[in-house]
C-alpha positions as YAML, in Angstrom:
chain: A
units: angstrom
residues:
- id: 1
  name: UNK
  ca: [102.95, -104.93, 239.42]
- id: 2
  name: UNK
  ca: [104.99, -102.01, 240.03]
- id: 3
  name: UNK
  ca: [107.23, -101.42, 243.53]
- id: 4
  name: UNK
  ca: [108.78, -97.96, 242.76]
- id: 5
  name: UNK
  ca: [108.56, -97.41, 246.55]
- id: 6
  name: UNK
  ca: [111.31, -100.26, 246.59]
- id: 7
  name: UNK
  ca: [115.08, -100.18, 245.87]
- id: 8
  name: UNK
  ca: [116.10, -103.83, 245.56]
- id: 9
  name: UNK
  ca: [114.78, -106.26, 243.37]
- id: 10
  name: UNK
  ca: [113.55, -109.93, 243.53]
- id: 11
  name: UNK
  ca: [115.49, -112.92, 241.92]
- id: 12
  name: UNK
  ca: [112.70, -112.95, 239.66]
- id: 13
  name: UNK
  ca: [112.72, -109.28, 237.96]
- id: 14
  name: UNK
  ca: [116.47, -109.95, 238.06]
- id: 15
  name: UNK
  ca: [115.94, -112.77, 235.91]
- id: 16
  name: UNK
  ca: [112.93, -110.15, 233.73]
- id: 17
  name: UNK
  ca: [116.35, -107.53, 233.89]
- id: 18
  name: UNK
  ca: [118.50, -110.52, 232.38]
- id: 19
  name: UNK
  ca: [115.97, -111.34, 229.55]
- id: 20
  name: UNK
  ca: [115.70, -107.39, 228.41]
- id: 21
  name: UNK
  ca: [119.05, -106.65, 228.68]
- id: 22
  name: UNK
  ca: [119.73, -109.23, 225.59]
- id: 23
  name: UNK
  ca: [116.32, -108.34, 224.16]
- id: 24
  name: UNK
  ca: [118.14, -104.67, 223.71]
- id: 25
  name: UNK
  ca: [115.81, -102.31, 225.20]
- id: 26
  name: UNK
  ca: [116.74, -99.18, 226.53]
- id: 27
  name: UNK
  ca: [117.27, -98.85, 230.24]
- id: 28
  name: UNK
  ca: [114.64, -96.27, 231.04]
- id: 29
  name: UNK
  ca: [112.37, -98.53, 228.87]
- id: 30
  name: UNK
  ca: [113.40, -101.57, 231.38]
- id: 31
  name: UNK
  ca: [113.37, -99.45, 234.82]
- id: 32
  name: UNK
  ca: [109.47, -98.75, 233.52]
- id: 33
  name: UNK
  ca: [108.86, -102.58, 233.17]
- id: 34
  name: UNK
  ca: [110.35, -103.37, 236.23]
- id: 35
  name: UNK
  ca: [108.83, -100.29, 238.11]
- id: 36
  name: UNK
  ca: [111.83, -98.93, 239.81]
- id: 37
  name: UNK
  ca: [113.79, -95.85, 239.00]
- id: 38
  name: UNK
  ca: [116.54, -95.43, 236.34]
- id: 39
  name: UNK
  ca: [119.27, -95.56, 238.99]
- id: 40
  name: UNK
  ca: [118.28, -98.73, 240.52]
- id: 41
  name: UNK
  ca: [118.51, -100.30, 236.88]
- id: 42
  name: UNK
  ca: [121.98, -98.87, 236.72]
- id: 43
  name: UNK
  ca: [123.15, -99.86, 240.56]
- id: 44
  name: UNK
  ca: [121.62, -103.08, 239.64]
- id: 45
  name: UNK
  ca: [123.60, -103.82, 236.38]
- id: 46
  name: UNK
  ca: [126.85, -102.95, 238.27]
- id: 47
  name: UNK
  ca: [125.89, -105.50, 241.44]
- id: 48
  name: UNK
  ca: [125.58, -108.66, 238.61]
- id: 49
  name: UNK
  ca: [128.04, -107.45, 236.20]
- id: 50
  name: UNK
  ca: [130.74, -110.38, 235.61]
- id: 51
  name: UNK
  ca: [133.30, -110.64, 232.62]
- id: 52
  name: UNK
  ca: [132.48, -113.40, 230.84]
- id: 53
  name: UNK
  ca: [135.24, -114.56, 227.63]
- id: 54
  name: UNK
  ca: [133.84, -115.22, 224.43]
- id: 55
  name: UNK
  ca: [135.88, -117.34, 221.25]
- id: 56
  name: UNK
  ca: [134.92, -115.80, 217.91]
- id: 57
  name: UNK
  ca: [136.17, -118.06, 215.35]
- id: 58
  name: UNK
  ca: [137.17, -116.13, 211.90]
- id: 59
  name: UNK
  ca: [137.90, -117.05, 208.57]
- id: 60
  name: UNK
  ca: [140.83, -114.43, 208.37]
- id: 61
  name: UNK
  ca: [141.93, -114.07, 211.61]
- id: 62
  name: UNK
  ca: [141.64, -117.34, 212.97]
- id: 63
  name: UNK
  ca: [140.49, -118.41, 216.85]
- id: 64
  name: UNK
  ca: [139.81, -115.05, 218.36]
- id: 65
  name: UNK
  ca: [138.88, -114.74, 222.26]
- id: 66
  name: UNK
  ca: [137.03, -112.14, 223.32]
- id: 67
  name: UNK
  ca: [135.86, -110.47, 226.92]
- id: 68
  name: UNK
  ca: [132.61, -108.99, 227.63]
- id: 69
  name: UNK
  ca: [131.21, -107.60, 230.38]
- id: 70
  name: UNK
  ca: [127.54, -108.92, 230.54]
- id: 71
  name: UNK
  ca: [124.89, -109.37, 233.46]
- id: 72
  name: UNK
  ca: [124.48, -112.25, 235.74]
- id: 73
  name: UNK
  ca: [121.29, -112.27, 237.97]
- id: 74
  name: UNK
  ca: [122.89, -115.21, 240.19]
- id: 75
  name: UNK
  ca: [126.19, -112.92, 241.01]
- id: 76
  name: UNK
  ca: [123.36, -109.81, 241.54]
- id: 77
  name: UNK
  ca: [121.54, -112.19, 244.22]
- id: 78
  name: UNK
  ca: [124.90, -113.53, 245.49]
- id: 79
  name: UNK
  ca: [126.33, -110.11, 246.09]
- id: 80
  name: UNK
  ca: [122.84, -108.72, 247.43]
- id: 81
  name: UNK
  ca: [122.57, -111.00, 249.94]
- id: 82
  name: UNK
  ca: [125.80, -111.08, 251.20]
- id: 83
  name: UNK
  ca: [125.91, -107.07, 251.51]
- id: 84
  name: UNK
  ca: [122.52, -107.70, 253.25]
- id: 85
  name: UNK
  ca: [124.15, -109.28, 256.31]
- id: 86
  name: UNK
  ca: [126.29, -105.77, 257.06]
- id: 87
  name: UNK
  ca: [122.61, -104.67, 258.31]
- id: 88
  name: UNK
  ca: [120.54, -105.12, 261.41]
- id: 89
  name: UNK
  ca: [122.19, -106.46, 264.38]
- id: 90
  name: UNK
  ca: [126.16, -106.95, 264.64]
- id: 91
  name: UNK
  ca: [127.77, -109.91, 264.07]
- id: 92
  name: UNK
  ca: [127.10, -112.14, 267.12]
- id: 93
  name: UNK
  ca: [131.36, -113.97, 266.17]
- id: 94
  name: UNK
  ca: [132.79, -110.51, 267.45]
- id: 95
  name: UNK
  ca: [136.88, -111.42, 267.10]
- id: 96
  name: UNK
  ca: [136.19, -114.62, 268.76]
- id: 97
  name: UNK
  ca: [138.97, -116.82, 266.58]
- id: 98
  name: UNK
  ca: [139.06, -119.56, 269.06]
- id: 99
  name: UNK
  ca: [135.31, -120.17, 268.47]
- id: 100
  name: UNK
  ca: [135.56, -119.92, 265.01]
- id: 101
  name: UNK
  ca: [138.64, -121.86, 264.48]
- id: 102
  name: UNK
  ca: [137.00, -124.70, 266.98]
- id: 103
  name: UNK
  ca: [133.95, -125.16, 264.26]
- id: 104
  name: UNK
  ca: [135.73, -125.08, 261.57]
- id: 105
  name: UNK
  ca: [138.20, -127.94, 262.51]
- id: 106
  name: UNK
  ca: [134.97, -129.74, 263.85]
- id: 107
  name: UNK
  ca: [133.14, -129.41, 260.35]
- id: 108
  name: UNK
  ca: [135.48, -129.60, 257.84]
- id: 109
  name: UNK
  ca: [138.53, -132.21, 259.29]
- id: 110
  name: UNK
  ca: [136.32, -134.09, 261.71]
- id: 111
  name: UNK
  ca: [133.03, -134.24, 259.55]
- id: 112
  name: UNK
  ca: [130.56, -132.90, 262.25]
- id: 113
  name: UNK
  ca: [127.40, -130.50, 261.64]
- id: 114
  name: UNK
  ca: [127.63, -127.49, 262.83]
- id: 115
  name: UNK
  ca: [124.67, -128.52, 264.95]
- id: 116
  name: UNK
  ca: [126.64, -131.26, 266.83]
- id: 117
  name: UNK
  ca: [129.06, -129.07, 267.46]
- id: 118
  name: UNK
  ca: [127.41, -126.48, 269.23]
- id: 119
  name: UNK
  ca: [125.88, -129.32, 271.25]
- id: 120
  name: UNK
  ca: [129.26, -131.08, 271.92]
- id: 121
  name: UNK
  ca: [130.15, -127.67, 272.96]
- id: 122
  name: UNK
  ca: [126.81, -127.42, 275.22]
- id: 123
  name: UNK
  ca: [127.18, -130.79, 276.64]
- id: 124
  name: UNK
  ca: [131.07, -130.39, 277.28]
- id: 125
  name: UNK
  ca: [130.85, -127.12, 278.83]
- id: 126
  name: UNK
  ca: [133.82, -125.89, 276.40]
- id: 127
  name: UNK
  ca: [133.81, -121.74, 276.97]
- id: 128
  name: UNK
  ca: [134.05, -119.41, 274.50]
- id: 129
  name: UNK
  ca: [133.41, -115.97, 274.39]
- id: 130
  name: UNK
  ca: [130.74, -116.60, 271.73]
- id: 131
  name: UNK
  ca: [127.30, -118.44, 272.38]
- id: 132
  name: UNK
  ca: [125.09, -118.31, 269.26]
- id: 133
  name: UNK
  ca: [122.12, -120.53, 268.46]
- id: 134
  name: UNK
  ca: [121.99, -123.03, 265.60]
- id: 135
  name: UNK
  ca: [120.06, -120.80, 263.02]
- id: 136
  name: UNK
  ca: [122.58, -118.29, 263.54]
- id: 137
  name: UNK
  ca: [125.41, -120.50, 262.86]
- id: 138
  name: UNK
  ca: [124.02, -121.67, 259.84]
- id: 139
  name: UNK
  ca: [122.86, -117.90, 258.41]
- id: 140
  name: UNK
  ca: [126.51, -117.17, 259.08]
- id: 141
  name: UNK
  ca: [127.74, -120.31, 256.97]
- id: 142
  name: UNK
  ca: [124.96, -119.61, 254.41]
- id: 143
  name: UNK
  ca: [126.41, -115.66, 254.45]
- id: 144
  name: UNK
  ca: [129.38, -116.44, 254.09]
- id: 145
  name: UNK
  ca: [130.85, -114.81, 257.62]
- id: 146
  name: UNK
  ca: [132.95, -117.86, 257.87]
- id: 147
  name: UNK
  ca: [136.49, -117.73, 255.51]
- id: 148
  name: UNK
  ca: [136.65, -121.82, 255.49]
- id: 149
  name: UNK
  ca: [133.22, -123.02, 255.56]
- id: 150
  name: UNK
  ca: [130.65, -123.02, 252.84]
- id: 151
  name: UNK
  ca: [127.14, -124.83, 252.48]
- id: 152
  name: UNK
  ca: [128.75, -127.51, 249.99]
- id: 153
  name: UNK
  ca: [131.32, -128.46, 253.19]
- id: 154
  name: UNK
  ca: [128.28, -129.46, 255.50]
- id: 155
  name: UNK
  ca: [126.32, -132.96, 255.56]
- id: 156
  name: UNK
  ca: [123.70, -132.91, 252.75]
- id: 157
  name: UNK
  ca: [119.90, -131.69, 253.79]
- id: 158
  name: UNK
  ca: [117.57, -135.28, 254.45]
- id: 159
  name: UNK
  ca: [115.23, -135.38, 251.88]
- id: 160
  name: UNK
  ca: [111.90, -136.15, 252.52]
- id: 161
  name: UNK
  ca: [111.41, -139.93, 250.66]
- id: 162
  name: UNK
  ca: [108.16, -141.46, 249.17]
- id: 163
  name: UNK
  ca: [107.50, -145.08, 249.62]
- id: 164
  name: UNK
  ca: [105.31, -146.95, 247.51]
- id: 165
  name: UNK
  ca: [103.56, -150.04, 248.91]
- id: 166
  name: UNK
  ca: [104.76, -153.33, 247.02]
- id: 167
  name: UNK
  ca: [102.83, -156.85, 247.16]
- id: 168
  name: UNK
  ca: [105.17, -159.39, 247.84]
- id: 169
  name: UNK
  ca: [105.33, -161.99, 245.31]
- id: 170
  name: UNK
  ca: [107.47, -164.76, 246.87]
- id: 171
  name: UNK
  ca: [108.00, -165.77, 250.27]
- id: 172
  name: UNK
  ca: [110.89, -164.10, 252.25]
- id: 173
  name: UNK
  ca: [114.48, -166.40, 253.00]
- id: 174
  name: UNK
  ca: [113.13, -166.74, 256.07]
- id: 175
  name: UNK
  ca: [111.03, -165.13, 259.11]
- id: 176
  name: UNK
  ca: [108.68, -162.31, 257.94]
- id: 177
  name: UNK
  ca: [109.08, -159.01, 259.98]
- id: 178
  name: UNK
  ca: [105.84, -159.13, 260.29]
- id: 179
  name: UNK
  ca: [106.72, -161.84, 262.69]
- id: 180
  name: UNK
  ca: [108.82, -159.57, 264.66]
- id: 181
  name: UNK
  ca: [107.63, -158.67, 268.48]
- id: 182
  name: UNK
  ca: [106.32, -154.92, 268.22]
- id: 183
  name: UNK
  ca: [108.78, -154.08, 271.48]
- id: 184
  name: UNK
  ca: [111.38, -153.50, 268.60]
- id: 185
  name: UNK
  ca: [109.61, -151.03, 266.73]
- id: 186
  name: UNK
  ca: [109.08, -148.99, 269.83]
- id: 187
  name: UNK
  ca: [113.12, -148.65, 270.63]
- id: 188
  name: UNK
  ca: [112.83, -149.00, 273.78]
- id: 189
  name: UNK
  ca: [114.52, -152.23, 274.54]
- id: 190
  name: UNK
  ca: [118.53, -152.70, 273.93]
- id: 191
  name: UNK
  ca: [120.08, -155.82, 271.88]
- id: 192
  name: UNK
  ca: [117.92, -155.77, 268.48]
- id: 193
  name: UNK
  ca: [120.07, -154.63, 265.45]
- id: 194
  name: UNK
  ca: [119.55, -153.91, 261.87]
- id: 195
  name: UNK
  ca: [122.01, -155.48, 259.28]
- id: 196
  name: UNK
  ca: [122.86, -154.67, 255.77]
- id: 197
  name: UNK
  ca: [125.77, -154.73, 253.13]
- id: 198
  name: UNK
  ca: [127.77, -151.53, 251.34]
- id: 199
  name: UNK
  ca: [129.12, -152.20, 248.25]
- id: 200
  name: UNK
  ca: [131.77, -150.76, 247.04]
- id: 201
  name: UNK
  ca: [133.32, -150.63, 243.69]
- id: 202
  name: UNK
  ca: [131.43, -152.59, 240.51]
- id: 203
  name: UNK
  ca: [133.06, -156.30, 239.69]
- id: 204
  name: UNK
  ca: [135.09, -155.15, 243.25]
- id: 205
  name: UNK
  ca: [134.37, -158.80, 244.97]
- id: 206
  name: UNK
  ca: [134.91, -156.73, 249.12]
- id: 207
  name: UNK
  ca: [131.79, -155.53, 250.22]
- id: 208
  name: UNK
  ca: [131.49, -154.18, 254.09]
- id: 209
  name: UNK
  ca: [128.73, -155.70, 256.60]
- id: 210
  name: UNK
  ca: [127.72, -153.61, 259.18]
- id: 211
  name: UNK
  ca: [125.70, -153.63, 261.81]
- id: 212
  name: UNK
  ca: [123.24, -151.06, 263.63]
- id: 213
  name: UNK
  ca: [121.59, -151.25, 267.00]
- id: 214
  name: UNK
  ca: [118.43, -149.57, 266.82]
- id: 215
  name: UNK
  ca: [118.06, -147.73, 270.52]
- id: 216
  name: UNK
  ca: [121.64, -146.94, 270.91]
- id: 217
  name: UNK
  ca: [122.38, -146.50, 267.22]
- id: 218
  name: UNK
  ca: [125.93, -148.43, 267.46]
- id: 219
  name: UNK
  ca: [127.55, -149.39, 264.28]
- id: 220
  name: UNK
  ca: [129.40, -152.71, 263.93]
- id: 221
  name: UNK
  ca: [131.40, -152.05, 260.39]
- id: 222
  name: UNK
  ca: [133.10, -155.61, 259.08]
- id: 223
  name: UNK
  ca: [134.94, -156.17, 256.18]
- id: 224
  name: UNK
  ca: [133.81, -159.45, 254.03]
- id: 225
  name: UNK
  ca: [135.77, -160.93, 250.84]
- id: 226
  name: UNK
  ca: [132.56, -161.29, 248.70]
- id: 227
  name: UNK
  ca: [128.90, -160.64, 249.31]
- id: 228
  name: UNK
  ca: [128.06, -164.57, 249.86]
- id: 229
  name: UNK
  ca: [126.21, -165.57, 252.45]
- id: 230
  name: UNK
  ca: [128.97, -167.87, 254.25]
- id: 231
  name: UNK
  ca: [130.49, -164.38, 254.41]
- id: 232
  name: UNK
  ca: [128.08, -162.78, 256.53]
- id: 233
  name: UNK
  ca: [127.54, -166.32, 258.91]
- id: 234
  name: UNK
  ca: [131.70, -165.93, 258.96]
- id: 235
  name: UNK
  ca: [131.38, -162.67, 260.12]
- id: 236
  name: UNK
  ca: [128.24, -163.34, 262.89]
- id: 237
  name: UNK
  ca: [130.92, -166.39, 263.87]
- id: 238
  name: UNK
  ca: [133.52, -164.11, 264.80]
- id: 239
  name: UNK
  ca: [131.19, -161.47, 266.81]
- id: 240
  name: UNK
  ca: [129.68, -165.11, 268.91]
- id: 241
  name: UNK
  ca: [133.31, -165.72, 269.38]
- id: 242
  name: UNK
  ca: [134.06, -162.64, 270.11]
- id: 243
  name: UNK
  ca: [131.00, -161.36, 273.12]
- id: 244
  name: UNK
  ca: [130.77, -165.47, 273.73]
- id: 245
  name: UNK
  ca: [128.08, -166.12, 276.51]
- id: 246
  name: UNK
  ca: [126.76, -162.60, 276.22]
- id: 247
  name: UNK
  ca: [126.01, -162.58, 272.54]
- id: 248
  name: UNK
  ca: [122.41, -163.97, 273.00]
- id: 249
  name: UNK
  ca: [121.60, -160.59, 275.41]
- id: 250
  name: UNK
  ca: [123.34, -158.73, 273.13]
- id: 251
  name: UNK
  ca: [121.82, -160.00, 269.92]
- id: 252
  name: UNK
  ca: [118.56, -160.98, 270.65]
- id: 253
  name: UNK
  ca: [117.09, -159.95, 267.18]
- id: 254
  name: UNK
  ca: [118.63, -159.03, 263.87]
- id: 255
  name: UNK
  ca: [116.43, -157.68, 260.59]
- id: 256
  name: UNK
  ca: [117.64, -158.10, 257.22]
- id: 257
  name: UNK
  ca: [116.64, -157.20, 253.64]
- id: 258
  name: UNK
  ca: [116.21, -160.26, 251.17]
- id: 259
  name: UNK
  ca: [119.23, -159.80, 249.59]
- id: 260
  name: UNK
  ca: [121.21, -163.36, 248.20]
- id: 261
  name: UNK
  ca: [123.63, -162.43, 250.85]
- id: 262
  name: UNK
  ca: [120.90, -163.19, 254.22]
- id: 263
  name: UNK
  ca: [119.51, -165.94, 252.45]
- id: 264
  name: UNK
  ca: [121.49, -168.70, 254.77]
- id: 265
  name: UNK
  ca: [118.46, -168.22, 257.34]
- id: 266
  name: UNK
  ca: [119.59, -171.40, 259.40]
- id: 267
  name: UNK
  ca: [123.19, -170.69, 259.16]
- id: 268
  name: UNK
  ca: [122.30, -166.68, 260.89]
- id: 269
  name: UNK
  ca: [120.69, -167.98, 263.60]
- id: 270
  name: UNK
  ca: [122.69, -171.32, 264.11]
- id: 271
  name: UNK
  ca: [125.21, -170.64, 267.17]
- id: 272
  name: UNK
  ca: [128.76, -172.07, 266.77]
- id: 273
  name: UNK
  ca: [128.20, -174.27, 270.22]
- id: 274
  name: UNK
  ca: [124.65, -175.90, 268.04]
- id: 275
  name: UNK
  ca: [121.26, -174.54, 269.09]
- id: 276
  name: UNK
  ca: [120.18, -170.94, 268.55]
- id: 277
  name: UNK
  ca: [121.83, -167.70, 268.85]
- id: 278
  name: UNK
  ca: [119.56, -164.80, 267.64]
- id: 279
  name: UNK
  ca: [116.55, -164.22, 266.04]
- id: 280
  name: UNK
  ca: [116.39, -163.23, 262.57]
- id: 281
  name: UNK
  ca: [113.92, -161.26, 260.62]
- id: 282
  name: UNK
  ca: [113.43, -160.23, 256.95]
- id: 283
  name: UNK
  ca: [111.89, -157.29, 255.58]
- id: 284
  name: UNK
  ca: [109.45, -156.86, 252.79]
- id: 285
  name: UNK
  ca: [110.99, -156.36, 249.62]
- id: 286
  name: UNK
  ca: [111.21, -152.71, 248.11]
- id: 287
  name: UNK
  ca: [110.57, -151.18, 251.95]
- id: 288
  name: UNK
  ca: [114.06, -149.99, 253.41]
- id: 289
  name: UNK
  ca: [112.05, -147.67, 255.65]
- id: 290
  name: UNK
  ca: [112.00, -151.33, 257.87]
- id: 291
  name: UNK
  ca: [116.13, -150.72, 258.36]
- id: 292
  name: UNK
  ca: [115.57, -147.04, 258.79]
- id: 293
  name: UNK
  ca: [118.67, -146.74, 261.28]
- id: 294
  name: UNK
  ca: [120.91, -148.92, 258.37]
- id: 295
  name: UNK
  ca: [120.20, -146.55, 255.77]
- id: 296
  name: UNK
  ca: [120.64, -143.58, 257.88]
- id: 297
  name: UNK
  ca: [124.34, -144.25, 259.45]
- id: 298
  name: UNK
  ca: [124.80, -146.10, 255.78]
- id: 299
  name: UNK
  ca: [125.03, -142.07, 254.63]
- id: 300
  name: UNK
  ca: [127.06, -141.23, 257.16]
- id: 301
  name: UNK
  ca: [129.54, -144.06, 256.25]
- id: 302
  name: UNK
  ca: [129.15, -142.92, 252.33]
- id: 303
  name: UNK
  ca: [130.87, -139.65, 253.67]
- id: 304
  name: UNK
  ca: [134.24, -141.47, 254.22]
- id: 305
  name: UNK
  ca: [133.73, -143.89, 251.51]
- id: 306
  name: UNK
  ca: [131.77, -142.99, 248.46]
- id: 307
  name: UNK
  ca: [130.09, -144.86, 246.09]
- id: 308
  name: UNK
  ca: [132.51, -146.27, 243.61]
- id: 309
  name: UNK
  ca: [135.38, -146.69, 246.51]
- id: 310
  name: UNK
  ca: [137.26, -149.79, 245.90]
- id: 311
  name: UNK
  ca: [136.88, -151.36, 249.05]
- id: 312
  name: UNK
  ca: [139.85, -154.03, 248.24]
- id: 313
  name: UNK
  ca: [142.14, -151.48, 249.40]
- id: 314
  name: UNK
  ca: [140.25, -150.60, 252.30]
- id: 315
  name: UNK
  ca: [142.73, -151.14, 255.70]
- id: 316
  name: UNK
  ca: [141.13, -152.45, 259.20]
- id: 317
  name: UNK
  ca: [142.50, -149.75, 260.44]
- id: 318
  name: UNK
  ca: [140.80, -147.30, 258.32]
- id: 319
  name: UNK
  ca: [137.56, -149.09, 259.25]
- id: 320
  name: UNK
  ca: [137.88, -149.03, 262.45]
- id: 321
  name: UNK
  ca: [138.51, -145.45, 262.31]
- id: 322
  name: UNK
  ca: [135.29, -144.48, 260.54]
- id: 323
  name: UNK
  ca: [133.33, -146.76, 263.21]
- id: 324
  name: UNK
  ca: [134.91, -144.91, 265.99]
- id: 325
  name: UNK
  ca: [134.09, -142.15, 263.99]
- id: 326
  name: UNK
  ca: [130.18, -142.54, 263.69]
- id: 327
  name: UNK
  ca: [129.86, -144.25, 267.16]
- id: 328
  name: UNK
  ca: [131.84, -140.79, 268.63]
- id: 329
  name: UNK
  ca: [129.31, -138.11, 266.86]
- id: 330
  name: UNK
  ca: [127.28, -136.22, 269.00]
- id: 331
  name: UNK
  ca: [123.81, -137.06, 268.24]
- id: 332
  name: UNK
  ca: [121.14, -134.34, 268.80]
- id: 333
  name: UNK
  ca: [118.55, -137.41, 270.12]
- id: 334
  name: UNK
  ca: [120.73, -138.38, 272.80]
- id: 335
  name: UNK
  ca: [120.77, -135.04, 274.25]
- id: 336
  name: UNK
  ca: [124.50, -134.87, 272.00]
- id: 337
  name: UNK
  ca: [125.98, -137.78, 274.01]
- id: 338
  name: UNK
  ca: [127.45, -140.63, 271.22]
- id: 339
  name: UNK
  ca: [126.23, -143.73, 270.43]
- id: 340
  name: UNK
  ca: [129.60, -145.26, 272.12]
- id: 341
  name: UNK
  ca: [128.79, -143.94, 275.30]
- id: 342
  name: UNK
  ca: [124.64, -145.19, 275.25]
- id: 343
  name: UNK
  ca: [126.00, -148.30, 274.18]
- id: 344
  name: UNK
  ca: [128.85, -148.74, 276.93]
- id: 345
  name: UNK
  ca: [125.67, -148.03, 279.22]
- id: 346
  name: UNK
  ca: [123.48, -150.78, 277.88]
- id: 347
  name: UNK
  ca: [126.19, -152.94, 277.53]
- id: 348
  name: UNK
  ca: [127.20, -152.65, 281.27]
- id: 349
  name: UNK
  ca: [123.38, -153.46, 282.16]
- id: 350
  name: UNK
  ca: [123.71, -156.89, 280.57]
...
């Protein structure tokens, strides 16, 4: 179909102008297949033309390296779009540094999203001379209008999961979550937390335990020597120690996968002073939709400490720091308040 009417191209006949370039064909020949004018093929050529170096190996003269110019439909689109955001309306940034400076510091040094910080700066009441919405903050990342930032520096895009239903085939370590009162599902009760394991580096024998309460989304981040399960009833010890009469309020429920690590089920829910601290549930196997909140701040931890991070030379202090960390972010379901501040809340009530 031909758009002579039109002087830009698609990505796609940019890609056709690619493939007949090396096919050889003349350039009024390709303007014809593309159905623009001879001038766009030429103002096109120049937008994705890139110097590419070429090694042309010879009997005579040896290794020989060569540049050519050639054209690159990526750098065309690249280029096209960022000249595109010159049009239309002006630049909503103006020469507000203090703005700009503010987000970049919040997004690249303190690890935010560019849509916490606009609502920390909301919630805060932090003036600037600047107030732009969050789809124009992120068509001016996406642009390019910001020096520092690019789309690689910003918390990867959720992708949309498929589950697959799985028939159990052995019993779980202990209570089924299909056990589990349906009050927790609804999040609207404080005091019922999710609990899994990161691992860190393979044959590494540290793993971290952490800890995530489902309406307030607080993360508990522990450091264990191995992933045994005396480990992880160590590490409940020291939190009953630790809140003492008010652990039961606090930890009234606690869902686990079936992992060898949870499979002490007495030993979870045995208190330190004998009888029963908590209740403790296990999911199906194959469904980590059931620790939904676990897996989500689980990502955020994998930001500080990727997989293949030997956690043996992990510091309590650096641990602490990313659990300060992800119980200080602004969270866009709280209104932007942080989990540390709906958990001091809760907390208070008990």
């Amino acid at each position: 179909m031909k758009n002579k009417g039109s002087k830009n191209l698609t990505y796609v006949q940019r890609l056709e102008l690619e493939a007949c370039i090396k096919a050889g064909l003349h350039k009024k020949v390709i303007a014809e297949k593309l159905g623009v004018c001879l001038a766009t093929v030429y103002n096109e050529l120049k937008r994705g033309e890139c110097i590419r170096t070429k090694k042309k190996n010879s009997f005579w003269y040896g290794n020989k390296v060569k540049q050519i110019k050639i054209y690159d439909p990526k750098i065309a689109e690249a280029n096209y779009r960022y000249n595109s955001t010159a049009k239309g309306a002006p630049l909503k940034l103006a020469n507000d540094y203090e703005f700009v400076q503010y987000v970049e510091k919040r997004v690249l040094k303190d690890k935010l999203s560019p849509c916490a910080v606009l609502g920390e700066i909301k919630r805060k009441n932090i003036k600037f001379a600047t107030s732009i919405s969050k789809t124009t903050l992120y068509r001016y990342i996406a642009n390019g209008i910001f020096m520092n930032i690019t789309m690689v520096d910003l918390p990867y895009c959720q992708r949309k999961k498929h589950y697959r239903k799985v028939k159990q085939k052995r019993l779980s370590r202990g209570t089924s979550i299909e056990l589990r009162p349906d009050i927790v599902s609804e999040r609207k009760t404080f005091g019922h937390w999710e609990m899994d394991s990161v691992v860190g580096k393979q044959r590494a024998h540290e793993v971290l335990l952490v800890l995530s309460e489902r309406l307030t989304r607080y993360e508990i981040i522990m450091k264990m020597p191995n992933r045994k399960a005396e480990s992880v009833v160590a590490c409940l010890n020291h939190l009953e120690e630790k809140f003492g009469d008010k652990f039961s309020n606090l930890f009234k429920t606690i869902t686990v996968d079936n992992g060898f690590e949870f499979s002490d089920f007495n030993g979870l829910e045995r208190s330190i002073n004998g009888g029963k601290r908590t209740n403790v549930y296990y999911c199906h196997p194959y469904s980590s939709f059931e620790r939904g909140t676990n897996e989500r701040i689980n990502r955020d931890i994998r930001r500080w400490l990727p997989k293949g991070y030997n956690f043996s030379n992990l510091s309590i202090k650096k641990i602490k720091a990313i659990e300060n960390w992800v119980n200080s972010y602004p969270r866009e379901i709280f209104g932007f308040a942080t989990s540390g501040e709906m958990f001091a809340k809760e907390f208070a009530k008990i």
